[in-house]
C-alpha positions as CSV (number, residue, x, y, z in Angstrom):
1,X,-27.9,-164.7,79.7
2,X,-26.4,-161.4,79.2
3,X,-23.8,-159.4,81.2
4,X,-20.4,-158.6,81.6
5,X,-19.2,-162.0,83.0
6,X,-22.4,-164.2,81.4
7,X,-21.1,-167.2,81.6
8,X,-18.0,-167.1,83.7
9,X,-17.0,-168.5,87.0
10,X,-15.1,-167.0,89.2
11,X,-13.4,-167.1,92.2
12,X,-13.6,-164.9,95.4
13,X,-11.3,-164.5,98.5
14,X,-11.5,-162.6,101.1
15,X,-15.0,-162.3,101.6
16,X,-15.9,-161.1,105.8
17,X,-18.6,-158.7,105.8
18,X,-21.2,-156.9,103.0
19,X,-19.0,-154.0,103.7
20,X,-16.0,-155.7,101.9
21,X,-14.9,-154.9,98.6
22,X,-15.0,-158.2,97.5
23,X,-19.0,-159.0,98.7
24,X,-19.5,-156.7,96.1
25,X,-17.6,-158.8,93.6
26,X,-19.1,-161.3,94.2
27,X,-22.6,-159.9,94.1
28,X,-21.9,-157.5,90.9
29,X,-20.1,-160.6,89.5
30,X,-23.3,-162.9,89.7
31,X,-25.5,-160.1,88.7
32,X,-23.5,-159.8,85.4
33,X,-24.0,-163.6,85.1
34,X,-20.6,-165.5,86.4
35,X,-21.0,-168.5,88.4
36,X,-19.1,-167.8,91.9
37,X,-17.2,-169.6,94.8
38,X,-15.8,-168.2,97.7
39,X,-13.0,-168.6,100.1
40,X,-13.5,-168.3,103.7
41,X,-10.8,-168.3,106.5
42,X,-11.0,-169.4,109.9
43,X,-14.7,-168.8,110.6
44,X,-16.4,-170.4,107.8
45,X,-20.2,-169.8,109.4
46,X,-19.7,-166.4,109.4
47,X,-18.5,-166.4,105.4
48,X,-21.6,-168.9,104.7
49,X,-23.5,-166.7,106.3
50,X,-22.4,-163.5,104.6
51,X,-22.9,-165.7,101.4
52,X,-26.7,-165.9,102.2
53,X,-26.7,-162.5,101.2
54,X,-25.6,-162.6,97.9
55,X,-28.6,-162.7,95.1
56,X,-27.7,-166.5,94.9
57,X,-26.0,-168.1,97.9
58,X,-22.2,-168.8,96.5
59,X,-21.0,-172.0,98.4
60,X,-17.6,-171.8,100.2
61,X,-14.2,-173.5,100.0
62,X,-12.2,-173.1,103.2
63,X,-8.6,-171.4,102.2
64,X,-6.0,-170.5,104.3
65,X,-3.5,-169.4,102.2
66,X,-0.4,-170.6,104.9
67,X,-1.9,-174.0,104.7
68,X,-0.1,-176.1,102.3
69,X,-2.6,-178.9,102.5
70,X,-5.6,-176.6,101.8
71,X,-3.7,-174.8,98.7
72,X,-2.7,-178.4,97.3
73,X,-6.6,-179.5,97.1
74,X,-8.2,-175.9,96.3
75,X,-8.1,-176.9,92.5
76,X,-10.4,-179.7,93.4
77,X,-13.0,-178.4,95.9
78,X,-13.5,-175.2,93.6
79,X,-14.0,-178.0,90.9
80,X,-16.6,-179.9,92.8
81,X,-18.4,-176.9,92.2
82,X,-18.4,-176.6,88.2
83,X,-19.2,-179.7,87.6
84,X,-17.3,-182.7,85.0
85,X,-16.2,-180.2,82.8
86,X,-14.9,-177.9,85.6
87,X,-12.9,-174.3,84.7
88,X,-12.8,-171.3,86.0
89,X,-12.6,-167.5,84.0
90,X,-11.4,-165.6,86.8
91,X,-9.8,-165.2,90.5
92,X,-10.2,-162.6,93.5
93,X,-7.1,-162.0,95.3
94,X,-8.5,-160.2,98.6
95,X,-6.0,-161.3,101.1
96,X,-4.1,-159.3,103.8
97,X,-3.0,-159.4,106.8
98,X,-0.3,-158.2,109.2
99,X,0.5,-159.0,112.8
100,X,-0.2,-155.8,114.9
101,X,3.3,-155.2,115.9
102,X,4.4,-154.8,112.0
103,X,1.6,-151.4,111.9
104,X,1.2,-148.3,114.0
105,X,4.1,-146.5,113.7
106,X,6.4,-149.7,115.1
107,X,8.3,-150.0,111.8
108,X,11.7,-150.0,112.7
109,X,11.1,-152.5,115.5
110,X,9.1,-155.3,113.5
111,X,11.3,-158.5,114.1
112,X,11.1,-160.1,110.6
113,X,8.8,-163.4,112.0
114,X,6.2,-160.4,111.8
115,X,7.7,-159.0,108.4
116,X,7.6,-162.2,107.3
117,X,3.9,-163.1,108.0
118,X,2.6,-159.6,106.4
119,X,4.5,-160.6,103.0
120,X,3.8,-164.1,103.1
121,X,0.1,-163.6,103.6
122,X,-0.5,-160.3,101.4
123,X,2.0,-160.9,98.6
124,X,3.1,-164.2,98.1
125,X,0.2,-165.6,98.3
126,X,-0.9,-164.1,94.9
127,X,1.3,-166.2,93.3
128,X,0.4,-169.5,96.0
129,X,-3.5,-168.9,95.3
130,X,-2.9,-168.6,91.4
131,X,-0.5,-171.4,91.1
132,X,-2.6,-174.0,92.9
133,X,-5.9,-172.6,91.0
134,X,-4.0,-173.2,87.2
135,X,-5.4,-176.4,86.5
136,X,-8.6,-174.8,86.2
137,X,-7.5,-171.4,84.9
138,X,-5.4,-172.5,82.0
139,X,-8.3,-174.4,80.4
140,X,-9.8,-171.3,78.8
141,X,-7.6,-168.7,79.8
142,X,-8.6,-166.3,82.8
143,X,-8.0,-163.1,84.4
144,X,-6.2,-163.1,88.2
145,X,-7.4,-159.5,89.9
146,X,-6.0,-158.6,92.9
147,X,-7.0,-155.5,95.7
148,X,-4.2,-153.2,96.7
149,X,-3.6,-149.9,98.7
150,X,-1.3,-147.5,96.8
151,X,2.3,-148.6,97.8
152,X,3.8,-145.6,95.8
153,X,4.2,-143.8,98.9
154,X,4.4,-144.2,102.8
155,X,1.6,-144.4,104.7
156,X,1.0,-143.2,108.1
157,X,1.4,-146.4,110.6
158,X,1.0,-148.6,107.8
159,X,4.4,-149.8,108.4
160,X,5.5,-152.9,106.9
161,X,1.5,-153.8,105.6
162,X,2.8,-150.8,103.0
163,X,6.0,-152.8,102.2
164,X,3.8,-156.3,101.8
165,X,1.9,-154.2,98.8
166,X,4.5,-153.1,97.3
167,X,5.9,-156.7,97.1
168,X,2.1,-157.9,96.3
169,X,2.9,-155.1,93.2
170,X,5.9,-156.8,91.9
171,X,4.3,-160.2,92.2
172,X,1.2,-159.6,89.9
173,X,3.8,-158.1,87.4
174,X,6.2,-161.3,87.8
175,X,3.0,-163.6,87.1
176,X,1.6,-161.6,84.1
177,X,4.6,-161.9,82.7
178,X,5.0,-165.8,83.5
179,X,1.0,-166.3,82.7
180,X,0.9,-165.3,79.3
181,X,1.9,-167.3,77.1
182,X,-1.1,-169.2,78.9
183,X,-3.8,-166.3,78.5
184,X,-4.0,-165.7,82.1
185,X,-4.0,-161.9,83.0
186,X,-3.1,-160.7,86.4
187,X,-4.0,-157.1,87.4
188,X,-4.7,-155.0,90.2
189,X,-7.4,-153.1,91.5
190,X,-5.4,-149.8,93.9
191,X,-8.5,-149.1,96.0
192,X,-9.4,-146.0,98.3
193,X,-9.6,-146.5,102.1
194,X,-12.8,-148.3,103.1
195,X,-14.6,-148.5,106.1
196,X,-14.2,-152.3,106.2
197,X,-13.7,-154.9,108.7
198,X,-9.9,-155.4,107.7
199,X,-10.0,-151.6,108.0
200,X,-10.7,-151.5,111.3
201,X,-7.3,-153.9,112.1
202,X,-5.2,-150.8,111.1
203,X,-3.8,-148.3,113.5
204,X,-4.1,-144.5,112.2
205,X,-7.1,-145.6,110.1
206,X,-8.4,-142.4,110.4
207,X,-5.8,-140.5,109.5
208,X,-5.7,-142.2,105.6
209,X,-9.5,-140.9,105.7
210,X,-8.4,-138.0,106.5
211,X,-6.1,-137.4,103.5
212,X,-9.5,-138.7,100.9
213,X,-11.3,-136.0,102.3
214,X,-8.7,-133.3,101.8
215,X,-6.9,-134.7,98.7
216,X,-9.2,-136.5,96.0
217,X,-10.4,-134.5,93.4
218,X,-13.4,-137.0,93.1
219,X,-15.2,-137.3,96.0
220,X,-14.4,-140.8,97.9
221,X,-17.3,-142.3,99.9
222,X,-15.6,-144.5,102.6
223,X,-18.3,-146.3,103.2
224,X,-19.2,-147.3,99.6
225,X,-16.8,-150.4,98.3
226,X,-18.5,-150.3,94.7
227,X,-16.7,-148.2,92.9
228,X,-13.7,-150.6,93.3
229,X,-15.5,-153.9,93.2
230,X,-16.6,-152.5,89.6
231,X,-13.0,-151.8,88.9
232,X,-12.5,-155.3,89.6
233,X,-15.4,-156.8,87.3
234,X,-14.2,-154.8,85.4
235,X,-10.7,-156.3,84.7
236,X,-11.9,-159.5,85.2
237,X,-14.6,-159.1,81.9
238,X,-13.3,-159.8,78.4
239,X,-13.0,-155.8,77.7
240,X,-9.4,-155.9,78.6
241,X,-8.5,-158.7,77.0
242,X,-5.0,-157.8,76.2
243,X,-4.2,-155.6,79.8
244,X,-1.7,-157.8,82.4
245,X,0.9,-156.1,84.9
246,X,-1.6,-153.0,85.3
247,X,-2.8,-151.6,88.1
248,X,-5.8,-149.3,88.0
249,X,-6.7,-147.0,90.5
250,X,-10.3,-146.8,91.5
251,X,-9.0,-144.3,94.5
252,X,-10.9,-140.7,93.3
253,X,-7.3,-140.0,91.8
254,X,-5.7,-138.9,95.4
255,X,-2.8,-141.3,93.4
256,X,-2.0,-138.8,91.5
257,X,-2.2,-135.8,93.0
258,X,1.3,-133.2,93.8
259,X,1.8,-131.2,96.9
């Protein structure tokens, strides 16, 4: 078997549509040889499903990432999978979410049971979801990859979903330094705007299109999510074998770009 991720298995949340970013992990992942297993939330037909679509149909572990009880066992289900001698090479953090009164413009208003939600959800569970999977990761080594939207600056109506990345930011740095000495990697993946089903949950979407279009000196397709999802397959391959704490932006370089 050749490939970038021959022999690897791998680990993918956040899985809705095969508009997401991380169906096309999934699907580049396998087609570069890595075993994979999803996560699915809430409707779990709809993610099995979706998984139909994949060149081979990845089975799926139900995660919600609030749910102690779920986070406890994840080791073993995604085990179950793999087989006796059970590991895993790398994990997909695609997880966000913020209740609707912490987004569209309501920032200085969001009582902090919302705050709290957004950062618990987006951020802290980077570190919940890699801490429960390191009794399979720290067998070989792995790499933890995680998607993000720039938190360099302030967003229109992205409120405190903008102040959940940034915290998401610090995290992966606080694990790759804590990870190490283990040979676990955590980077992120600072994705573009795409025209996605978690896209769609965001007030003033159309005005962060809006700025791609005027703004990146590569052109950004909104309605193409593999650019990043090879970002991802990327970092999670053994051709960055000593990057951790990074985050590389697969966002047509509109990161970097002055007045």
């Amino acid at each position: 078997m050749s490939g970038l991720l021959a022999g690897k298995r791998i680990l993918v949340t956040g899985v809705l549509t095969d508009s997401s970013i991380a169906f096309h992990v999934a699907r580049l992942a396998q087609e570069e040889g890595a075993e994979v297993v999803l996560t699915g939330f809430g409707r779990l037909s709809l993610v099995q499903r979706i998984a139909k679509r994949l060149p081979k149909e990845a089975p799926v572990v139900e995660l919600d990432v609030q749910n102690k009880a779920h986070l406890e066992g994840l080791a073993e289900q995604v085990a179950e999978h793999f087989g006796p001698d059970a590991s895993l090479d790398g994990v997909v953090h695609s997880i966000a979410f913020a209740p609707q009164d912490a987004l569209g413009g309501n920032f200085l208003h969001t009582e902090w049971e919302s705050v709290a939600t957004a950062v618990e959800v987006s951020a802290y569970s980077l570190k919940s979801l890699t801490t429960a999977l390191l009794p399979l990761l720290e067998k070989r080594g792995g790499s933890v990859v995680g998607l993000d939207f720039d938190a360099q600056s302030a967003w229109p109506k992205y409120d405190w979903m903008g102040v959940a990345k940034a915290a998401l930011e610090s995290t992966s740095r606080y694990l790759a330094r804590d990870l190490g000495h283990k040979d676990i990697r955590c980077n992120l993946v600072s994705a573009g705007p795409i025209k996605s089903m978690a896209a769609k949950s965001i007030p003033g979407f159309e005005e962060l299109a809006d700025v791609w279009d005027d703004r990146a000196p590569i052109r950004w397709d909104l309605t193409d999510p593999e650019p990043a999802a090879r970002g991802v397959v990327a970092l999670l391959s053994d051709w960055f074998p000593k990057t951790t704490g990074e985050i590389v932006h697969v966002d047509g370089g509109v990161h970097m770009m002055g007045a």
